[in-house]
mmCIF file as Biopython writes it, N, C-alpha, C and O atoms, coordinates in Angstrom:
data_model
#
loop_
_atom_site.group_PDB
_atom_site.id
_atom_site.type_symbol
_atom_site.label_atom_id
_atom_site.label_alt_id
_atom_site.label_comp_id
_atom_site.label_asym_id
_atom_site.label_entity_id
_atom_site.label_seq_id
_atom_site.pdbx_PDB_ins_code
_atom_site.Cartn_x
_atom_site.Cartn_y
_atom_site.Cartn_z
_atom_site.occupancy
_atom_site.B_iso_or_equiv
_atom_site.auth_seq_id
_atom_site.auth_asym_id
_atom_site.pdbx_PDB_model_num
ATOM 1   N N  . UNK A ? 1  ? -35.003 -19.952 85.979  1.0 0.0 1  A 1 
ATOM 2   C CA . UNK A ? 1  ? -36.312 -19.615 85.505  1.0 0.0 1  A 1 
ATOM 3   C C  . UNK A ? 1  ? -36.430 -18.101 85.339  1.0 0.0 1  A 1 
ATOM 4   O O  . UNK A ? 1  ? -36.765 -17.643 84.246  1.0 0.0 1  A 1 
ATOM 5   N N  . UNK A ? 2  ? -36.153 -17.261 86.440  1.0 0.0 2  A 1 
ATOM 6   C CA . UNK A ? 2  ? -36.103 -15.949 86.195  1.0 0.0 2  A 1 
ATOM 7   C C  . UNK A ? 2  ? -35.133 -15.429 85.008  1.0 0.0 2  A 1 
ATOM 8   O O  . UNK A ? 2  ? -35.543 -14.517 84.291  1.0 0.0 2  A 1 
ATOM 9   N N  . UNK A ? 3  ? -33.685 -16.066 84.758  1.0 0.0 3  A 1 
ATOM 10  C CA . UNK A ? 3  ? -33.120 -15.465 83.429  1.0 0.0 3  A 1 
ATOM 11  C C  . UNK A ? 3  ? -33.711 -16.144 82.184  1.0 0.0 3  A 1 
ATOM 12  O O  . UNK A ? 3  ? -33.313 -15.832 81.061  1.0 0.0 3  A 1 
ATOM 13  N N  . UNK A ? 4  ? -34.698 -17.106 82.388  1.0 0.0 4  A 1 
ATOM 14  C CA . UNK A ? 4  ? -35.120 -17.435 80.905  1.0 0.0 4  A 1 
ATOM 15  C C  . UNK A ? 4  ? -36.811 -16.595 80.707  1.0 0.0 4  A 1 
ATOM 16  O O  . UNK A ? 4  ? -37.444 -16.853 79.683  1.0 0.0 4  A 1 
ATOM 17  N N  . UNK A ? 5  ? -37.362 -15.705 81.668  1.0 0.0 5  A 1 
ATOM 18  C CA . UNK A ? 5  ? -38.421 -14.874 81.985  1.0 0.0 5  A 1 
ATOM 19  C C  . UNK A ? 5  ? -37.573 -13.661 81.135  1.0 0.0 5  A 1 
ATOM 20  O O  . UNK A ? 5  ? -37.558 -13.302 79.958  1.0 0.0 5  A 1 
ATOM 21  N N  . UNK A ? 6  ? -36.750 -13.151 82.601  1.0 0.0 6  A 1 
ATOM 22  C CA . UNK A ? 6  ? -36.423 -11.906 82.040  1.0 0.0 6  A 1 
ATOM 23  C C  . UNK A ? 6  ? -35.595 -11.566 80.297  1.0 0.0 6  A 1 
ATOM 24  O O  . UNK A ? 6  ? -35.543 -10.494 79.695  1.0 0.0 6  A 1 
ATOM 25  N N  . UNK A ? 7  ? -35.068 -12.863 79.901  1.0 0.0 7  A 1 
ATOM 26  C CA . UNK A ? 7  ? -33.986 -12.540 79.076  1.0 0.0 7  A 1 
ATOM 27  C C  . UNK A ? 7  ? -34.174 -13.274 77.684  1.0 0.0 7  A 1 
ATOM 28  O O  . UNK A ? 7  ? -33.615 -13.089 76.603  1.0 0.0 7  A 1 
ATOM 29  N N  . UNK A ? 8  ? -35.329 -14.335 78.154  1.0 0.0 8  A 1 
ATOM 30  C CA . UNK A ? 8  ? -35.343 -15.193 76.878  1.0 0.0 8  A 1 
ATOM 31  C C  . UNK A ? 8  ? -34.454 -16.494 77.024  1.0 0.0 8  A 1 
ATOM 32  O O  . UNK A ? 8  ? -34.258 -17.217 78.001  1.0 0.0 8  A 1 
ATOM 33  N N  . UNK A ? 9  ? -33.861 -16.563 75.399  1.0 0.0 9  A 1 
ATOM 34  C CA . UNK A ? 9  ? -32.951 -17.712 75.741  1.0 0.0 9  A 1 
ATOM 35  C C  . UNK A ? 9  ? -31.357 -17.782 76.314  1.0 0.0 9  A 1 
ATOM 36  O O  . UNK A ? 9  ? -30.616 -18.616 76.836  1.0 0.0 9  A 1 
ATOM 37  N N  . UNK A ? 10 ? -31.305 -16.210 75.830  1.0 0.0 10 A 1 
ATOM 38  C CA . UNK A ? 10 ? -30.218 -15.675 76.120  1.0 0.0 10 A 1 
ATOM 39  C C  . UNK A ? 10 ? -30.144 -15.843 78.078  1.0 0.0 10 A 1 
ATOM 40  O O  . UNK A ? 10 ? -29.520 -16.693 78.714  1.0 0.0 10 A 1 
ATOM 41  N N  . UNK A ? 11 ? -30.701 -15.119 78.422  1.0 0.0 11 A 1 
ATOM 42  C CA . UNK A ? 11 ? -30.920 -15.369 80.418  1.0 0.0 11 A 1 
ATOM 43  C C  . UNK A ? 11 ? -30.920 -16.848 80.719  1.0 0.0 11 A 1 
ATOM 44  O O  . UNK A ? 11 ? -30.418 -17.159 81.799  1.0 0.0 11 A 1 
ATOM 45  N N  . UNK A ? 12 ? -31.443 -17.921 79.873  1.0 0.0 12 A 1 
ATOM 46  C CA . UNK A ? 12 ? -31.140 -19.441 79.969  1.0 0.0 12 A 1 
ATOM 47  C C  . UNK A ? 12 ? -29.349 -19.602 80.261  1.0 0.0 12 A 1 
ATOM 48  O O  . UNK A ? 12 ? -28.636 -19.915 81.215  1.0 0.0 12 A 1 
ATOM 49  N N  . UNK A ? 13 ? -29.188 -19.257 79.083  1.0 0.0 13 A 1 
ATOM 50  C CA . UNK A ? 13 ? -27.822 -19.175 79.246  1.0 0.0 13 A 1 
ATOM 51  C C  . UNK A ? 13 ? -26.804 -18.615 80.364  1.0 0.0 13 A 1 
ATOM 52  O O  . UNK A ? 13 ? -26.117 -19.359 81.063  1.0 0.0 13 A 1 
ATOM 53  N N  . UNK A ? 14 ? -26.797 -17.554 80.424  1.0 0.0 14 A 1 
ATOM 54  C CA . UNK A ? 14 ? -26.634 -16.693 81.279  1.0 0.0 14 A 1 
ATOM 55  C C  . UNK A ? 14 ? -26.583 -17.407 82.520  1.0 0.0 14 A 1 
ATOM 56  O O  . UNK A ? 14 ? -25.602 -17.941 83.037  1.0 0.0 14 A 1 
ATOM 57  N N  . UNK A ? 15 ? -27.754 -17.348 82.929  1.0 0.0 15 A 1 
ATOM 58  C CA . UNK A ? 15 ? -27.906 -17.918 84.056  1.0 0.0 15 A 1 
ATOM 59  C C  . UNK A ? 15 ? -27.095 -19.279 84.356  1.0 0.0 15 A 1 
ATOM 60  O O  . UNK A ? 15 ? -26.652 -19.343 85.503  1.0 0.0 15 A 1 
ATOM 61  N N  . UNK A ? 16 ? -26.844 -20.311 83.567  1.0 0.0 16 A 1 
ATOM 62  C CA . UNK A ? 16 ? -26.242 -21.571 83.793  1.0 0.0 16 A 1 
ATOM 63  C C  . UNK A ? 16 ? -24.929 -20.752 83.929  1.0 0.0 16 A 1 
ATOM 64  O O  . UNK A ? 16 ? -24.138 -20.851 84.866  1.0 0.0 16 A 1 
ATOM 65  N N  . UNK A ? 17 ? -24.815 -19.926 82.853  1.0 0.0 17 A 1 
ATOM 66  C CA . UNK A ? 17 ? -22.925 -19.672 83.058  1.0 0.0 17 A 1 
ATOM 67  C C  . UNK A ? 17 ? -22.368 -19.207 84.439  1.0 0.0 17 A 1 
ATOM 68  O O  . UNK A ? 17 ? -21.210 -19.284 84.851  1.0 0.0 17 A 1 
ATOM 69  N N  . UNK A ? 18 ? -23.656 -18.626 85.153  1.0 0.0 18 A 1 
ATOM 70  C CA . UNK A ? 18 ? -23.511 -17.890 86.600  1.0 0.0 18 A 1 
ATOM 71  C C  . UNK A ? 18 ? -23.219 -19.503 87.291  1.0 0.0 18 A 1 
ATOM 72  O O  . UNK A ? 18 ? -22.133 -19.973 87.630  1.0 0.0 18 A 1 
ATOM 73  N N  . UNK A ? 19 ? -24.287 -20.003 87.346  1.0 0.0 19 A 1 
ATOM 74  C CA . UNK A ? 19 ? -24.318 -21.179 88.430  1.0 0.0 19 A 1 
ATOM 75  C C  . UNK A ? 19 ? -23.273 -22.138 88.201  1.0 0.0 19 A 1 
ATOM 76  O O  . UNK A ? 19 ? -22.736 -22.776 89.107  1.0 0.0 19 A 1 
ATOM 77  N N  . UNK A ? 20 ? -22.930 -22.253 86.723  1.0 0.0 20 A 1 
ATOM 78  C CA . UNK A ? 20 ? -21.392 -23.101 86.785  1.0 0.0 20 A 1 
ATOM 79  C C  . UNK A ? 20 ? -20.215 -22.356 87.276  1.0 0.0 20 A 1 
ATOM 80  O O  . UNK A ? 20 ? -19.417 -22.874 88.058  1.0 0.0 20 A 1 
ATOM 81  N N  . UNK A ? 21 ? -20.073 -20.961 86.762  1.0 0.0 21 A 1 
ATOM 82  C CA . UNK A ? 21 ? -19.278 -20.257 87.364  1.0 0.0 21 A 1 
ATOM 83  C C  . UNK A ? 21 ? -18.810 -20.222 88.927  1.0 0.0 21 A 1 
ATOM 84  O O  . UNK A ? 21 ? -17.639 -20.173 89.301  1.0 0.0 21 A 1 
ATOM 85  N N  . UNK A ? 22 ? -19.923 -20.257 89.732  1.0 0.0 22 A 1 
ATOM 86  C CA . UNK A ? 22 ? -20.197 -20.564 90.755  1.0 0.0 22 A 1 
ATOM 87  C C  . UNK A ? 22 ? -19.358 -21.856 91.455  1.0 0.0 22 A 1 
ATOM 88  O O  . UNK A ? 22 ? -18.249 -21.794 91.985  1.0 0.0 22 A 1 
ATOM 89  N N  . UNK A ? 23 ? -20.147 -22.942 91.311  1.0 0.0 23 A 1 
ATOM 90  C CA . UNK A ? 23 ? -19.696 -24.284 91.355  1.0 0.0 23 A 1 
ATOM 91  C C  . UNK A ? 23 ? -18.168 -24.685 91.215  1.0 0.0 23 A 1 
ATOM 92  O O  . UNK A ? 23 ? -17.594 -25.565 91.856  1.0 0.0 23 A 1 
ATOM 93  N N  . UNK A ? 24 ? -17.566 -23.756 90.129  1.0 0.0 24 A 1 
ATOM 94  C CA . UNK A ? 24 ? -16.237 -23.845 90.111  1.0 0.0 24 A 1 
ATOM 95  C C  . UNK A ? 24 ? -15.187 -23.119 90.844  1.0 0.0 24 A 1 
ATOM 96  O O  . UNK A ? 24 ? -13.984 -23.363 90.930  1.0 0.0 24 A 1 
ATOM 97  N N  . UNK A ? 25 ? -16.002 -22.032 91.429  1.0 0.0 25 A 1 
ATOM 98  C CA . UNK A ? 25 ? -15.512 -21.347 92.679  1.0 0.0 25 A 1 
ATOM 99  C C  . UNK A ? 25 ? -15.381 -22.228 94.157  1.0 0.0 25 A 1 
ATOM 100 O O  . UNK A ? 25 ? -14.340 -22.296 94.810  1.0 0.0 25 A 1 
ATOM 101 N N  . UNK A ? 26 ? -16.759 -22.923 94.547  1.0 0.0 26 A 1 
ATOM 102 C CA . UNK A ? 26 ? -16.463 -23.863 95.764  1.0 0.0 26 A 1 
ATOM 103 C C  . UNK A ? 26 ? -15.452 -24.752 95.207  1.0 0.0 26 A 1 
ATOM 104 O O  . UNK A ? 26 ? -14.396 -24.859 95.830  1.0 0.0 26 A 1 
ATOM 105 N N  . UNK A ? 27 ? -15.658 -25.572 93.853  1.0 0.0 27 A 1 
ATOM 106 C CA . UNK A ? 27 ? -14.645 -26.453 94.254  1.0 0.0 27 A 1 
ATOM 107 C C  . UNK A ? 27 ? -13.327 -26.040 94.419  1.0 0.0 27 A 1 
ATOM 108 O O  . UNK A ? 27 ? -12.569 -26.657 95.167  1.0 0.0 27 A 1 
ATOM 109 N N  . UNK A ? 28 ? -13.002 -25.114 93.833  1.0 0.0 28 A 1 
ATOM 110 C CA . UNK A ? 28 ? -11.583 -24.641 93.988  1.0 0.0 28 A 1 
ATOM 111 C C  . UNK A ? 28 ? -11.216 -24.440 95.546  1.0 0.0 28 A 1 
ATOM 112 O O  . UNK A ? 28 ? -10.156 -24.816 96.047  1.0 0.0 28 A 1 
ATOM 113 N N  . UNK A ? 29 ? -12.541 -23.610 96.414  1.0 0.0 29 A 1 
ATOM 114 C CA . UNK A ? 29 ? -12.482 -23.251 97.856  1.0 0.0 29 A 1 
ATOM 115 C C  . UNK A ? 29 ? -12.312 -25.021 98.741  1.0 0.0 29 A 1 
ATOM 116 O O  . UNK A ? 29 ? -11.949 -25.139 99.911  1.0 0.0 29 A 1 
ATOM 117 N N  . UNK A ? 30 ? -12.646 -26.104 97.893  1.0 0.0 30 A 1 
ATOM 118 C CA . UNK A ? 30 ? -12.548 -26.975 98.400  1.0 0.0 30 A 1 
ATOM 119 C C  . UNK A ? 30 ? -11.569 -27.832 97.818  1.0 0.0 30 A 1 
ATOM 120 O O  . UNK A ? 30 ? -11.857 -29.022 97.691  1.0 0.0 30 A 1 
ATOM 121 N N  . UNK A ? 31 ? -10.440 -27.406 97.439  1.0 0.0 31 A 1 
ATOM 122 C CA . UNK A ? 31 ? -9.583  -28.220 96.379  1.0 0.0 31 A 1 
ATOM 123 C C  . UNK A ? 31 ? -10.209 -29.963 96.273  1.0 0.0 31 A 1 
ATOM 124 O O  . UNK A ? 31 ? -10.021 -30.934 97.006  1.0 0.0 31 A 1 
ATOM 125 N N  . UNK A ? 32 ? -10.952 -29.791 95.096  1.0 0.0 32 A 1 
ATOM 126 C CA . UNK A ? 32 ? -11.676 -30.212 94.656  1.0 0.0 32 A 1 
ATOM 127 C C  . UNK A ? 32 ? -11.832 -30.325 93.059  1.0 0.0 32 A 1 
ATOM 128 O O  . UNK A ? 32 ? -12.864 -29.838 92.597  1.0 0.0 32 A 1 
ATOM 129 N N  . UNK A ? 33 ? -10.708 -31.053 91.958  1.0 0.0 33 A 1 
ATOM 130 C CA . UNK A ? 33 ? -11.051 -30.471 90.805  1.0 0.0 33 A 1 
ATOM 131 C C  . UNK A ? 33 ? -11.897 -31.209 89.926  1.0 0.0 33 A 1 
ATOM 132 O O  . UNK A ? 33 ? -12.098 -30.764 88.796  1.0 0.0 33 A 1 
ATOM 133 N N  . UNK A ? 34 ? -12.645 -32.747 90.458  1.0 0.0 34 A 1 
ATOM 134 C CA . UNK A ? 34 ? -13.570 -33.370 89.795  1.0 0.0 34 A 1 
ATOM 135 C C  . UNK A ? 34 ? -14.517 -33.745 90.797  1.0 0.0 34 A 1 
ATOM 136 O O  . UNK A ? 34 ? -14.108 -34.427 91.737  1.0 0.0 34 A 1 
ATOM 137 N N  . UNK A ? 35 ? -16.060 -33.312 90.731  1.0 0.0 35 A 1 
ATOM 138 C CA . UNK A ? 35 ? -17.122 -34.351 91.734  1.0 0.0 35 A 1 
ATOM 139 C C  . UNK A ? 35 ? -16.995 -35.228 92.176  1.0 0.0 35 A 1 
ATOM 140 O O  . UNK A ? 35 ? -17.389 -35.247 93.342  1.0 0.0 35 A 1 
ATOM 141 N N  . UNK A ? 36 ? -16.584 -36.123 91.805  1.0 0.0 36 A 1 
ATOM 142 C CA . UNK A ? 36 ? -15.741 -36.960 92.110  1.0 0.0 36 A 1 
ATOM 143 C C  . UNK A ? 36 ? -14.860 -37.259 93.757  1.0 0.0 36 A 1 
ATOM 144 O O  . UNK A ? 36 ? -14.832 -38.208 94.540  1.0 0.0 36 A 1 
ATOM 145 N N  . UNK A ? 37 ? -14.141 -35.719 93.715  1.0 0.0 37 A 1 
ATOM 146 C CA . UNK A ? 37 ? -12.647 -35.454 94.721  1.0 0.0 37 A 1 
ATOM 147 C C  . UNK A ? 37 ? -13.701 -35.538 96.489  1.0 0.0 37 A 1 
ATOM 148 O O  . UNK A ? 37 ? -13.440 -35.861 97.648  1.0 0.0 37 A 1 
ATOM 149 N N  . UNK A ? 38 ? -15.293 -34.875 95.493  1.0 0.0 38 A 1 
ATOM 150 C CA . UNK A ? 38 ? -15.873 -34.274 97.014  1.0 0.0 38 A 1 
ATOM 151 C C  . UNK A ? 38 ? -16.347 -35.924 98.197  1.0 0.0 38 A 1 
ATOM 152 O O  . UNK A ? 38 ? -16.930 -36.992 98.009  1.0 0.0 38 A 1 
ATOM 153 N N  . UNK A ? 39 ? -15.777 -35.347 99.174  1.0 0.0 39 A 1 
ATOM 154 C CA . UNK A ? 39 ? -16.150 -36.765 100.572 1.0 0.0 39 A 1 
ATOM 155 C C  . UNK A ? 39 ? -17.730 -36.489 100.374 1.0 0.0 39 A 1 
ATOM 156 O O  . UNK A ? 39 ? -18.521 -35.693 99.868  1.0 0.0 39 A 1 
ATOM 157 N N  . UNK A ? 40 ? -17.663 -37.512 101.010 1.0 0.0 40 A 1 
ATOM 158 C CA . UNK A ? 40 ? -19.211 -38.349 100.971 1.0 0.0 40 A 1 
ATOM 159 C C  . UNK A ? 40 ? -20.000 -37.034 102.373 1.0 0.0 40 A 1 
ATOM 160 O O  . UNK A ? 40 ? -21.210 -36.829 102.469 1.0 0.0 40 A 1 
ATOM 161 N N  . UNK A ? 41 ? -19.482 -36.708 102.802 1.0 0.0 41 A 1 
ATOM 162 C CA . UNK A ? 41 ? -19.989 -35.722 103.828 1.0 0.0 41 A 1 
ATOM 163 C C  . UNK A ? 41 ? -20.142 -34.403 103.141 1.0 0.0 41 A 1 
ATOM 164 O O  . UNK A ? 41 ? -20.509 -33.379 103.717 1.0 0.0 41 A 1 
ATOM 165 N N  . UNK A ? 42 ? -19.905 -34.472 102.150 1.0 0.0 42 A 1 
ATOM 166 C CA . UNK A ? 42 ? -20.077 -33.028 101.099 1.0 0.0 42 A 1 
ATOM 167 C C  . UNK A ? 42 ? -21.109 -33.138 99.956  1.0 0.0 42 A 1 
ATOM 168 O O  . UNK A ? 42 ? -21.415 -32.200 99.220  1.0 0.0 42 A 1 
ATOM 169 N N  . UNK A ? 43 ? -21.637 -34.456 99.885  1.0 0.0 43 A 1 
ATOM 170 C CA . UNK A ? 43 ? -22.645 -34.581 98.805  1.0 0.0 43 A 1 
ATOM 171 C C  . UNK A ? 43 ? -23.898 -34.625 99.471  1.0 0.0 43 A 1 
ATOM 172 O O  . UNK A ? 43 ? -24.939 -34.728 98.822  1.0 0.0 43 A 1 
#
């Protein structure tokens, strides 16, 4: 919400690319390469 405030549609964007970016960092920290991989104690 704040990158689609500050930035428009562009900060929409942005912002998802952060939070997927993200997401693909734990799973890696959790060798983890599909939602799927994660135990039921991780969802």
């Amino acid at each position: 919400m704040y990158g689609v405030s500050a930035l428009g549609k562009k900060g929409g964007n942005h912002t998802i690319s952060l939070l997927k970016t993200e997401l693909q960092q734990v799973m890696e920290q959790l060798c983890c390469e599909k939602t799927t991989d994660f135990s039921k104690y991780l969802i």
